[in-house]
TIMARDREN-824775 format. One record per residue: residue number from 1; x, y, z of N, C-alpha, C in turn; residue in three letters. Coordinates in pm, whole numbers. Layout:
BEGIN
num:NUM n.x:X n.y:Y n.z:Z ca.x:X ca.y:Y ca.z:Z c.x:X c.y:Y c.z:Z residuo:Ala .
...
% end
This chain:
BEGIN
num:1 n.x:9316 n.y:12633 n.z:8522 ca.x:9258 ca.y:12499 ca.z:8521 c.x:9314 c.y:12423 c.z:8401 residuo:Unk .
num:2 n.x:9325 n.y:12313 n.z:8446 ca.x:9430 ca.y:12219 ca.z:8345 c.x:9293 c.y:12067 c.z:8309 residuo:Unk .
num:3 n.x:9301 n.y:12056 n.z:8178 ca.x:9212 ca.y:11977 ca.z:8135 c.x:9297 c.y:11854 c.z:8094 residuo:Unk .
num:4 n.x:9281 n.y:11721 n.z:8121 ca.x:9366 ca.y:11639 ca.z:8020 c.x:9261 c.y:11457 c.z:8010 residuo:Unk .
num:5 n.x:9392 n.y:11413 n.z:7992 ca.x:9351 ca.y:11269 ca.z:7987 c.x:9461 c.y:11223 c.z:8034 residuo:Unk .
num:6 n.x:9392 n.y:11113 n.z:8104 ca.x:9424 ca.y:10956 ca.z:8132 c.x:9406 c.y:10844 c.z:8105 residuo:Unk .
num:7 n.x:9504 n.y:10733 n.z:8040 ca.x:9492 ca.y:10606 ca.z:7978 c.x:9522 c.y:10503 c.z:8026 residuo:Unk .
num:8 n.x:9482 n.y:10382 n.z:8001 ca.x:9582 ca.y:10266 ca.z:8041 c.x:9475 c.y:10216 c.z:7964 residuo:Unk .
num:9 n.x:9620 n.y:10136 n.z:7892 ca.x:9574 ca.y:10075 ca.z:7768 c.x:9615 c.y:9938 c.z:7824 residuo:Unk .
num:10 n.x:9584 n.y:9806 n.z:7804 ca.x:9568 ca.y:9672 ca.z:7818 c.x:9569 c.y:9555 c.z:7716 residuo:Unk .
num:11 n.x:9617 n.y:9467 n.z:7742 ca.x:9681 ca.y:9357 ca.z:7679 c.x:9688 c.y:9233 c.z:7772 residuo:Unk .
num:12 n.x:9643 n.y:9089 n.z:7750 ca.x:9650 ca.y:9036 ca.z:7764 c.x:9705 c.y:8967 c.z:7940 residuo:Unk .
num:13 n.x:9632 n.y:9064 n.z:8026 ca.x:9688 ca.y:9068 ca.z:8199 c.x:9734 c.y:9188 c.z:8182 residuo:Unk .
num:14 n.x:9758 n.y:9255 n.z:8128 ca.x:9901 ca.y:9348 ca.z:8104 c.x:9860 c.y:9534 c.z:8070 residuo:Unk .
num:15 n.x:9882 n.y:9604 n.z:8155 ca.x:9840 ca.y:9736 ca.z:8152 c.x:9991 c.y:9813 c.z:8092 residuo:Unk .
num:16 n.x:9995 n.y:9901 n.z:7956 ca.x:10121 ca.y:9985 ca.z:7965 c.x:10097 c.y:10108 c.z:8034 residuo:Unk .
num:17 n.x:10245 n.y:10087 n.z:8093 ca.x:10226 ca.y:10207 ca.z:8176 c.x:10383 c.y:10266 c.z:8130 residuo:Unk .
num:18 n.x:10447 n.y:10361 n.z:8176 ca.x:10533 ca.y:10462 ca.z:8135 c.x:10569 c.y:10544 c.z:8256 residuo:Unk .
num:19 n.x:10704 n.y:10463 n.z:8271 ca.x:10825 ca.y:10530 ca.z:8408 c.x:10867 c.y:10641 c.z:8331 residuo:Unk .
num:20 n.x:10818 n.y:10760 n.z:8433 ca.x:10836 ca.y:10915 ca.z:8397 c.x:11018 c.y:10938 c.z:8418 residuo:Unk .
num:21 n.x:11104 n.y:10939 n.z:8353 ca.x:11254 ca.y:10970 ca.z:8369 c.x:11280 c.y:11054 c.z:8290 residuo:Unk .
num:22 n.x:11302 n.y:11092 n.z:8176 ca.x:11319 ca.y:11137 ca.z:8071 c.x:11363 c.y:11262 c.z:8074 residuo:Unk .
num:23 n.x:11194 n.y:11313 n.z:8104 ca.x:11212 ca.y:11480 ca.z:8102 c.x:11285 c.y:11588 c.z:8200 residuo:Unk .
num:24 n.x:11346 n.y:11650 n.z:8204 ca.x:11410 ca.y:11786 ca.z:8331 c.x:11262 c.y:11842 c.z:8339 residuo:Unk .
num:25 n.x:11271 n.y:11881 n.z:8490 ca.x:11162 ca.y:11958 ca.z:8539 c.x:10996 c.y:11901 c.z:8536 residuo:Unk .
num:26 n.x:10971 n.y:11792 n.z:8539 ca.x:10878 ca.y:11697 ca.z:8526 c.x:10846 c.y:11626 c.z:8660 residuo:Unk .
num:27 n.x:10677 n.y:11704 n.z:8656 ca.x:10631 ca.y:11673 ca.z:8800 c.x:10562 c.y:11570 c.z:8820 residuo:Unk .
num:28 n.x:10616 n.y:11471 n.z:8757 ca.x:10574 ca.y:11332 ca.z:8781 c.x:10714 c.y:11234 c.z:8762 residuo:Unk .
num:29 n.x:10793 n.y:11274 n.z:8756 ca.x:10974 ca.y:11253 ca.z:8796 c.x:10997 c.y:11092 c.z:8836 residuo:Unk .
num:30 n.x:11012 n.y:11004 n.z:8776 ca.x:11068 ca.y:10879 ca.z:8871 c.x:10900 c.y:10787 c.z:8898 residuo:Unk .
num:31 n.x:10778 n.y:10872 n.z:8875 ca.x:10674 ca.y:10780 ca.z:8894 c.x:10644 c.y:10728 c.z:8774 residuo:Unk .
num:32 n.x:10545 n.y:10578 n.z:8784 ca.x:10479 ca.y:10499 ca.z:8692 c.x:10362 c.y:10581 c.z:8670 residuo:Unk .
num:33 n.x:10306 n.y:10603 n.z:8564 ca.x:10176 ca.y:10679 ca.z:8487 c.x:10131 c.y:10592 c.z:8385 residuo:Unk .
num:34 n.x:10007 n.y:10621 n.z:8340 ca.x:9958 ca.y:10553 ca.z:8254 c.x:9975 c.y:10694 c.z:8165 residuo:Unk .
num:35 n.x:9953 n.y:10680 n.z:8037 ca.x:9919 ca.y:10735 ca.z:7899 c.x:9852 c.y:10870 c.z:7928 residuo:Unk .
num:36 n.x:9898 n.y:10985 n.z:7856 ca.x:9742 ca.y:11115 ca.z:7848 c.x:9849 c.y:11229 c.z:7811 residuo:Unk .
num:37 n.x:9747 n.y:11316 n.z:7810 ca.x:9795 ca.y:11482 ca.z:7851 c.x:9692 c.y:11592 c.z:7868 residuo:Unk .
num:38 n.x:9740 n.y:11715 n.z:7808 ca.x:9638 ca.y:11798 ca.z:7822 c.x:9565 c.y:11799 c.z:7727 residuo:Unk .
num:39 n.x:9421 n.y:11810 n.z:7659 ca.x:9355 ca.y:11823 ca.z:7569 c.x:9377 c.y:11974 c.z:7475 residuo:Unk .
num:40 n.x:9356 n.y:11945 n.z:7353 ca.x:9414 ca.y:12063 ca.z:7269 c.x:9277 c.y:12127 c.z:7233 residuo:Unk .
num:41 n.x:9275 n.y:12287 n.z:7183 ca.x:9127 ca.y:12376 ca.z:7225 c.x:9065 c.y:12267 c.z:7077 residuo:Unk .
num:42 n.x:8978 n.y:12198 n.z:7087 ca.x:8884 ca.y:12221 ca.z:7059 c.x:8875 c.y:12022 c.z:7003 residuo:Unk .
num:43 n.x:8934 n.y:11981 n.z:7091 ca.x:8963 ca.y:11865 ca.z:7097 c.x:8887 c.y:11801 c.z:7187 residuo:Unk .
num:44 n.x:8787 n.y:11662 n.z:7164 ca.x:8724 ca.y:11575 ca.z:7266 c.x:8793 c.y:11515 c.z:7367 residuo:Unk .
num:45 n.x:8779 n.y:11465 n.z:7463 ca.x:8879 ca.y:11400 ca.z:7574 c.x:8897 c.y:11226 c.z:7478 residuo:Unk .
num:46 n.x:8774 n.y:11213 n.z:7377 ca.x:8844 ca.y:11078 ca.z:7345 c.x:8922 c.y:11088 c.z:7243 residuo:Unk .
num:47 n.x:8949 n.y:11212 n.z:7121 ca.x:9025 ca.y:11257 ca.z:7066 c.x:9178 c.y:11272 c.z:7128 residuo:Unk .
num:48 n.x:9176 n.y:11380 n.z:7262 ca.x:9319 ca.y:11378 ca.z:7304 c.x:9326 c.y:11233 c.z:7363 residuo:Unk .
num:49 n.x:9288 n.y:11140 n.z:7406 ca.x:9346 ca.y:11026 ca.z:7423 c.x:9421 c.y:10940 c.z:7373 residuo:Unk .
num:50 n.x:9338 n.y:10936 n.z:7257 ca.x:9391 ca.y:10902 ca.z:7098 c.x:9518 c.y:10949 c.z:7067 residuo:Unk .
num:51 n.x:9512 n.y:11113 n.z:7038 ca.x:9622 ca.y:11158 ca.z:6991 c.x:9755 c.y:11114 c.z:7085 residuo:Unk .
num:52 n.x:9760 n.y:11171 n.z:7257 ca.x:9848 ca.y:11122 ca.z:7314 c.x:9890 c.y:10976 c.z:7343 residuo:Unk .
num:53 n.x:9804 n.y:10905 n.z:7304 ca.x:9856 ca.y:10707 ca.z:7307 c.x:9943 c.y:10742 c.z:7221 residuo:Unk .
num:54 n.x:9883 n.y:10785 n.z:7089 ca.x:9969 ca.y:10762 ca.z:6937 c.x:10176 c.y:10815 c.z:7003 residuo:Unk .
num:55 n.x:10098 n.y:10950 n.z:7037 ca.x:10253 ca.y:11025 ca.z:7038 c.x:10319 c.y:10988 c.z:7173 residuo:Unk .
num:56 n.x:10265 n.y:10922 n.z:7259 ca.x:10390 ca.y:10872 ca.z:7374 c.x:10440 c.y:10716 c.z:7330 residuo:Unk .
num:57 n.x:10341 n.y:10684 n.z:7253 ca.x:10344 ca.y:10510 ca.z:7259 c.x:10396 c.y:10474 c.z:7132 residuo:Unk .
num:58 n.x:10353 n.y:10525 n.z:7028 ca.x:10324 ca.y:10489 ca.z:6882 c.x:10202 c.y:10368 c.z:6833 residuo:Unk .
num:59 n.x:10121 n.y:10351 n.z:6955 ca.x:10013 ca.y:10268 ca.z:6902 c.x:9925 c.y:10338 c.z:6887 residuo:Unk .
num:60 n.x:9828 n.y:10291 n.z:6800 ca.x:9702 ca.y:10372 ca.z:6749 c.x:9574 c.y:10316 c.z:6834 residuo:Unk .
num:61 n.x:9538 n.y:10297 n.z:6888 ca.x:9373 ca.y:10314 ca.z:6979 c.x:9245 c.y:10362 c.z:6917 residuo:Unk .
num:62 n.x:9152 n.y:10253 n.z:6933 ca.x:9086 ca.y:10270 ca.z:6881 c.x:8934 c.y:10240 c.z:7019 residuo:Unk .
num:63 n.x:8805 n.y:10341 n.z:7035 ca.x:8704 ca.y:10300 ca.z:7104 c.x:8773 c.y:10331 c.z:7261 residuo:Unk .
num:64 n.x:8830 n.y:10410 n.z:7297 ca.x:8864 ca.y:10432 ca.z:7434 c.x:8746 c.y:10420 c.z:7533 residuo:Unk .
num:65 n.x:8742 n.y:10371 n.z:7638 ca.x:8638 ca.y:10368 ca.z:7686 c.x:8613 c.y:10478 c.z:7809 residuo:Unk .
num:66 n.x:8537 n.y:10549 n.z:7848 ca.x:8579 ca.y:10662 ca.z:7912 c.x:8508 c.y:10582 c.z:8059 residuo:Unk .
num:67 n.x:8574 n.y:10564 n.z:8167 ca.x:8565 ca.y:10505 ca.z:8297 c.x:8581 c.y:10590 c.z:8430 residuo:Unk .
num:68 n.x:8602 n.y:10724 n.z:8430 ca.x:8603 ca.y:10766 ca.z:8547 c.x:8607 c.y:10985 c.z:8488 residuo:Unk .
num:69 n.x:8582 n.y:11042 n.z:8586 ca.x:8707 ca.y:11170 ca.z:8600 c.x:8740 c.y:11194 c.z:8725 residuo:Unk .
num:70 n.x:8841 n.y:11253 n.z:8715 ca.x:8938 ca.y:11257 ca.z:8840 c.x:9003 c.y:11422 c.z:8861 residuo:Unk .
num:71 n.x:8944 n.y:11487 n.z:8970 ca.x:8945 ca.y:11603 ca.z:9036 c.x:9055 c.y:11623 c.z:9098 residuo:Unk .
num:72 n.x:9179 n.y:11706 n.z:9057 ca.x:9298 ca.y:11707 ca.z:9136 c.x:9311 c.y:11882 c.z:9188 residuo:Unk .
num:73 n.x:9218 n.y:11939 n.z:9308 ca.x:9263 ca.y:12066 ca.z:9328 c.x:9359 c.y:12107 c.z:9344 residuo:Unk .
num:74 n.x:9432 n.y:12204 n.z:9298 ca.x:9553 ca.y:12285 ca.z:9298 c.x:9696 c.y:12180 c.z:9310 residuo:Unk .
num:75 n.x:9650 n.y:12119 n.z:9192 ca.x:9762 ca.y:11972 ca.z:9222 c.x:9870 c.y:12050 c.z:9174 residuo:Unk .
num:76 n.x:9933 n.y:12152 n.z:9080 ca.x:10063 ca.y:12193 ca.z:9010 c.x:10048 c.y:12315 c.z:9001 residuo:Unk .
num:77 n.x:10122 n.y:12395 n.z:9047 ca.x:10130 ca.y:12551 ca.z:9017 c.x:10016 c.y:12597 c.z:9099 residuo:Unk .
num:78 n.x:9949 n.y:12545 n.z:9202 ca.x:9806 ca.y:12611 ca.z:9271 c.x:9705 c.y:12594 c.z:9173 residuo:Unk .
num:79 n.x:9706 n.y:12520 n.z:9021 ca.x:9633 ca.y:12505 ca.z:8918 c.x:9532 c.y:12381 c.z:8971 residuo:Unk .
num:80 n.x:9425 n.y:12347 n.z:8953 ca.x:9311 ca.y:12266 ca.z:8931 c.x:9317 c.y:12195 c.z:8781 residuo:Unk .
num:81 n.x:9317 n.y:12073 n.z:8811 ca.x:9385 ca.y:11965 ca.z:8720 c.x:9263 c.y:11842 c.z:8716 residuo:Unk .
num:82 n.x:9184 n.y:11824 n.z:8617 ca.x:9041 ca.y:11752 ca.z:8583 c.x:9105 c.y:11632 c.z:8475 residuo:Unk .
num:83 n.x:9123 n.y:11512 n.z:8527 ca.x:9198 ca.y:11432 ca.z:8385 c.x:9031 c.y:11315 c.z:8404 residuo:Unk .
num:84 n.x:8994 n.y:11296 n.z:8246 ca.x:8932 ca.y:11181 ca.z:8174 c.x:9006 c.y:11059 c.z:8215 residuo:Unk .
num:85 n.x:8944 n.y:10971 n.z:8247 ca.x:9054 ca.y:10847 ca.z:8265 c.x:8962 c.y:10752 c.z:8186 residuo:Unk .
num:86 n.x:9065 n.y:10657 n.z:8097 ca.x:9020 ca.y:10573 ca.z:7936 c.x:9102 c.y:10453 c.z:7985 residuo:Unk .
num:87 n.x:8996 n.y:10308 n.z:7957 ca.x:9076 ca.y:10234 ca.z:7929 c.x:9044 c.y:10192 c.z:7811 residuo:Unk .
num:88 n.x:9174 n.y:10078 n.z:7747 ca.x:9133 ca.y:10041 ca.z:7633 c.x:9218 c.y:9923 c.z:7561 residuo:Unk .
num:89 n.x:9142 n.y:9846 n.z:7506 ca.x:9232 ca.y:9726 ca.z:7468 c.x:9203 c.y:9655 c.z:7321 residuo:Unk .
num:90 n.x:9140 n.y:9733 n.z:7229 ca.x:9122 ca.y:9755 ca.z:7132 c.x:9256 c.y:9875 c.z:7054 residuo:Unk .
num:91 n.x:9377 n.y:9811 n.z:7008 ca.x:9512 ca.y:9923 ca.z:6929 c.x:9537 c.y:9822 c.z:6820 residuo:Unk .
num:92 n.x:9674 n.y:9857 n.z:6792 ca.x:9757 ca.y:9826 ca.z:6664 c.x:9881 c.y:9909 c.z:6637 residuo:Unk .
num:93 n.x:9924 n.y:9873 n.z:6603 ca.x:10113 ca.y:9919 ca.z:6627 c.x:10192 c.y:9862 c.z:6725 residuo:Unk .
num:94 n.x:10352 n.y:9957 n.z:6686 ca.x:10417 ca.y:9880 ca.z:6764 c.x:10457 c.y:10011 c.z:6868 residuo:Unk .
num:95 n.x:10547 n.y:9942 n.z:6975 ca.x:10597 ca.y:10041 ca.z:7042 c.x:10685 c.y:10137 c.z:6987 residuo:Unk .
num:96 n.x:10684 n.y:10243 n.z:7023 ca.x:10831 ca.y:10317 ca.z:7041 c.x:10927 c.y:10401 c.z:7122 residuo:Unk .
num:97 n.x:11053 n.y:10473 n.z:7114 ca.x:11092 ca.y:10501 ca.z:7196 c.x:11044 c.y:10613 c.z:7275 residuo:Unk .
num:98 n.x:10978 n.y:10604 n.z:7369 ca.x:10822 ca.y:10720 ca.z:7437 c.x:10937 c.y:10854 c.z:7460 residuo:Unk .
num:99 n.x:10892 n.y:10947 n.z:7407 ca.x:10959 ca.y:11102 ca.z:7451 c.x:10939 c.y:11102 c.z:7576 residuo:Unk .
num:100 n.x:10822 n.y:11045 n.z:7683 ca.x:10769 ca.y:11065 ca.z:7803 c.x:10849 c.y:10971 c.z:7917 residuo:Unk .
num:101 n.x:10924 n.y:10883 n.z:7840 ca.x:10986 ca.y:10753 ca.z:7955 c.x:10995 c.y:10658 c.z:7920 residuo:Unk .
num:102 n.x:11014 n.y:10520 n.z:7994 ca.x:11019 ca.y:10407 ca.z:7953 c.x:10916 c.y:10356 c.z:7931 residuo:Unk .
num:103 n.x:10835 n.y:10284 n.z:7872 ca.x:10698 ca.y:10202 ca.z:7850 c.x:10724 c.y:10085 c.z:7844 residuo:Unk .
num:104 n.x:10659 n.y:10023 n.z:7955 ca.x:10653 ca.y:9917 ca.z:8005 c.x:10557 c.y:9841 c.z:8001 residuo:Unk .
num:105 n.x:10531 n.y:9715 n.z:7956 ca.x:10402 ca.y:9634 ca.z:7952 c.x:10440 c.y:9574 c.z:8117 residuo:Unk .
num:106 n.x:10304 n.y:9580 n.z:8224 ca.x:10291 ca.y:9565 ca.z:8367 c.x:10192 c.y:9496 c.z:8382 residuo:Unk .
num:107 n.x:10261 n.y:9365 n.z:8432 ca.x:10129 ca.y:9283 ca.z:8478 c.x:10006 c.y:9352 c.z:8587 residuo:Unk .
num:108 n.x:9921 n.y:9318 n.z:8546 ca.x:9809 ca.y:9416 ca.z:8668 c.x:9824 c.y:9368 c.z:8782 residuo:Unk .
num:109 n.x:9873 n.y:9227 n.z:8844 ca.x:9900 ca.y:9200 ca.z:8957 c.x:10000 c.y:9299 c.z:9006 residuo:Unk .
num:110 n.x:10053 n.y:9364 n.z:8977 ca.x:10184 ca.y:9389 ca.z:9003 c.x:10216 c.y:9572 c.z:9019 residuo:Unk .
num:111 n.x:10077 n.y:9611 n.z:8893 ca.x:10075 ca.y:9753 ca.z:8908 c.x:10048 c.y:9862 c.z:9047 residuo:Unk .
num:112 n.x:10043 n.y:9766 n.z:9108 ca.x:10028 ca.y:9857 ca.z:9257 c.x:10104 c.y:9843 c.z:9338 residuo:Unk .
num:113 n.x:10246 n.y:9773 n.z:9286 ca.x:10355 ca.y:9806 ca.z:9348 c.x:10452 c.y:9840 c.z:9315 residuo:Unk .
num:114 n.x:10415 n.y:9921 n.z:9191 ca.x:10489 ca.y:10072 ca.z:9130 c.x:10531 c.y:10185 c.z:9224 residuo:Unk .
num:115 n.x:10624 n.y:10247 n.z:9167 ca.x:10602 ca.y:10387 ca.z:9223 c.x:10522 c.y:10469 c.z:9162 residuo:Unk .
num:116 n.x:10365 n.y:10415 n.z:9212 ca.x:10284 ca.y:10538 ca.z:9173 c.x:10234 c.y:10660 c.z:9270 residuo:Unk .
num:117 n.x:10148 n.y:10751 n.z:9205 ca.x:10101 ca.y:10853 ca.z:9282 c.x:10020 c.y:10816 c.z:9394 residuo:Unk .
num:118 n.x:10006 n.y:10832 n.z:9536 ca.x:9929 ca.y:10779 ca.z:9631 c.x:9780 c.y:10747 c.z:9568 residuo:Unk .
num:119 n.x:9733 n.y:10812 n.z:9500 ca.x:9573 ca.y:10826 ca.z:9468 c.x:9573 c.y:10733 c.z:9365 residuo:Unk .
num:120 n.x:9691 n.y:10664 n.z:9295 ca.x:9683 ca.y:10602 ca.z:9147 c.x:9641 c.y:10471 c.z:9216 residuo:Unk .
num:121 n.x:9657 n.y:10462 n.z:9331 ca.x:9677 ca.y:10293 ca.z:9397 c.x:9536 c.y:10314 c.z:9447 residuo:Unk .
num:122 n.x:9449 n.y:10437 n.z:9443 ca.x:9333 ca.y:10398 ca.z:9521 c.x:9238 c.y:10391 c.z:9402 residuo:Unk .
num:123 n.x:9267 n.y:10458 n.z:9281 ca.x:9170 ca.y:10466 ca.z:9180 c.x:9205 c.y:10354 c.z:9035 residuo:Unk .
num:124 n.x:9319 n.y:10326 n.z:9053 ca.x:9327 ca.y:10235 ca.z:9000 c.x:9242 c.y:10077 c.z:8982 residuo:Unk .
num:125 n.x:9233 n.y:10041 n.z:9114 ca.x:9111 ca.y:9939 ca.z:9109 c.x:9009 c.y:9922 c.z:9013 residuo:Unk .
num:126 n.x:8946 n.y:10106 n.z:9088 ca.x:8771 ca.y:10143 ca.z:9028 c.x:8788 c.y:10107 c.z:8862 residuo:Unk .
num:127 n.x:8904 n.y:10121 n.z:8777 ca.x:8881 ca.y:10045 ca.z:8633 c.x:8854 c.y:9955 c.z:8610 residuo:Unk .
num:128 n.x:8824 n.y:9855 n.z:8687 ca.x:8761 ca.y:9720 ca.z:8664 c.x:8597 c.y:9698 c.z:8726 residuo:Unk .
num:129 n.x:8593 n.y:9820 n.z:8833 ca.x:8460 ca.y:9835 ca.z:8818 c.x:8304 c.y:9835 c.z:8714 residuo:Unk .
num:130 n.x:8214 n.y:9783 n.z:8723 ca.x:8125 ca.y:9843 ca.z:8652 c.x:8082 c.y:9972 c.z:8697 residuo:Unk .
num:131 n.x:8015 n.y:10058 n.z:8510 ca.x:7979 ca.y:10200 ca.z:8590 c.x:8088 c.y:10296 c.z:8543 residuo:Unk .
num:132 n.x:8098 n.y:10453 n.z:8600 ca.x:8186 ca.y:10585 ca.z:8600 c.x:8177 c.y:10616 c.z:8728 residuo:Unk .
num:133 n.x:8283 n.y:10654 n.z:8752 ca.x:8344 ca.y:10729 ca.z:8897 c.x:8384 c.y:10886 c.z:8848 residuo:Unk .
num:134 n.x:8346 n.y:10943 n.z:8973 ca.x:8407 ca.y:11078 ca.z:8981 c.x:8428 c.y:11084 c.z:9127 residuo:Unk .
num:135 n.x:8587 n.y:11101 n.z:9085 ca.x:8704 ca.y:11085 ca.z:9237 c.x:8740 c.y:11242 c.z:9227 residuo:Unk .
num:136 n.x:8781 n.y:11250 n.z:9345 ca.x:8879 ca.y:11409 ca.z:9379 c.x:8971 c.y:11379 c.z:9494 residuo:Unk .
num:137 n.x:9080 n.y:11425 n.z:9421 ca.x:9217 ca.y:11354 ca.z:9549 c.x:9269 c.y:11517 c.z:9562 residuo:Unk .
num:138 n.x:9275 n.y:11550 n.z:9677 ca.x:9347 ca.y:11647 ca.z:9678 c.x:9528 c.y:11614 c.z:9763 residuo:Unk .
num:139 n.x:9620 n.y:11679 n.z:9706 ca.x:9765 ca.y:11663 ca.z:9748 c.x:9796 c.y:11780 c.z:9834 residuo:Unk .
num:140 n.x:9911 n.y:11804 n.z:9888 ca.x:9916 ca.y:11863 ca.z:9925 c.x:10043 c.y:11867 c.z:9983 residuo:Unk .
num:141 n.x:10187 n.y:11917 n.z:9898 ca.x:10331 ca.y:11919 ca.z:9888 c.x:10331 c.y:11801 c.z:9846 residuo:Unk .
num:142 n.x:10321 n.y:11684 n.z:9735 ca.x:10277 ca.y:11614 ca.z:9639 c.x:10250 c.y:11446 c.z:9751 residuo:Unk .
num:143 n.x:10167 n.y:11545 n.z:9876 ca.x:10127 ca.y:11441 ca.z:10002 c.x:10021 c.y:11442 c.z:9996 residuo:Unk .
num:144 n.x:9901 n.y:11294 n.z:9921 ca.x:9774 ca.y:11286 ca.z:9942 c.x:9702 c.y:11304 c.z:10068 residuo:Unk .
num:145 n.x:9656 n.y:11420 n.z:10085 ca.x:9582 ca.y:11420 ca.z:10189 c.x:9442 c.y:11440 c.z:10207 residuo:Unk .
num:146 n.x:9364 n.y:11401 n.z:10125 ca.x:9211 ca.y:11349 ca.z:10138 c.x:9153 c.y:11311 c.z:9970 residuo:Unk .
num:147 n.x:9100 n.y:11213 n.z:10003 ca.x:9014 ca.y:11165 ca.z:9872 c.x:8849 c.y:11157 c.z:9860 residuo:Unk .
num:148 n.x:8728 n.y:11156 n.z:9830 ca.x:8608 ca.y:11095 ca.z:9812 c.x:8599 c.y:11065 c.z:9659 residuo:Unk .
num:149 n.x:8499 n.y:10977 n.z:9672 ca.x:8464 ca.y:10967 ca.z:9511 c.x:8277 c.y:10908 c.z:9491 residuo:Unk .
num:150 n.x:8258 n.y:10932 n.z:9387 ca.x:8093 ca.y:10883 ca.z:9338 c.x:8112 c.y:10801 c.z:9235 residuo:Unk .
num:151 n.x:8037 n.y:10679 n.z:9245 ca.x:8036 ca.y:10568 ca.z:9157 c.x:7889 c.y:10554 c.z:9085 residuo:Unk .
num:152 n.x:7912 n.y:10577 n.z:8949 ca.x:7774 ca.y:10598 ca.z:8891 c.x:7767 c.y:10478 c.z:8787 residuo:Unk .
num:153 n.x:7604 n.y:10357 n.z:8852 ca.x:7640 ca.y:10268 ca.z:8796 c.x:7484 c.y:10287 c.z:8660 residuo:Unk .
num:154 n.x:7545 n.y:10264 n.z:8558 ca.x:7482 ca.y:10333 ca.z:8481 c.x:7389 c.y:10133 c.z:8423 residuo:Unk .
num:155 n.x:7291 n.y:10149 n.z:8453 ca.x:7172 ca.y:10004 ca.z:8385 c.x:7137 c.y:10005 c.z:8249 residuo:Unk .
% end
């Protein structure tokens, strides 16, 4: 079981997101992603958020807001994959050259006609929702083939 985070950090219309090219052997290859990784032992999910903005982006984040989790069964290696998803528009710094890809400031009109992951275009929305979601997309040969989710609107 694989623990991580998910970000998308925001600016002014503008979500960064980060075209995965970079790395050999990288199972997110050629797609648009937002910000994250795996959480380190003994690390909060708003801690690793933090840490991974800093080290893919070079901006510092501050107050992530935690907006969803997202259930990916046996998404990599037959592994079960649980990512935090943060937005946030409260940083400082500048960019830099991302070890992870290109980083791109993306108008939000526009972010859903990325090459993203089938499920990124369905859960993507729910961030502008009020409330927390807990989605589960399962893939299957990296072919979405079923989703539900629970929307918890918190008063």
């Amino acid at each position: 079981m694989k623990v991580a985070t998910l970000c998308y950090v925001r600016r002014n219309g503008h979500t960064l997101m980060v075209h995965r090219i970079k790395k050999a052997n990288d199972m997110h290859m050629g797609k648009w992603n937002g910000l994250g990784g795996k959480l380190e032992a003994g690390e909060t999910p708003e801690e690793c958020a933090v840490r991974e903005i800093f080290e893919e982006s070079g901006l510092q984040v501050r107050n992530p807001l935690l907006k969803g989790l997202l259930t990916f069964p046996g998404f990599a290696n037959e592994e079960d994959w649980y990512a935090f998803v943060f937005v946030t528009d409260d940083f400082s710094g500048d960019l830099i050259d991302s070890p992870e890809g290109h980083l791109e400031w993306i108008p939000d009109e526009r972010l859903l006609e990325l090459n993203l992951w089938e499920g990124d275009r369905i859960f993507i929305p729910w961030l502008d929702q009020p409330g927390f979601f807990s989605g589960k997309f399962v893939y299957k040969h990296n072919i979405l083939v079923a989703h539900d989710v629970v929307f918890h609107h918190l008063d």
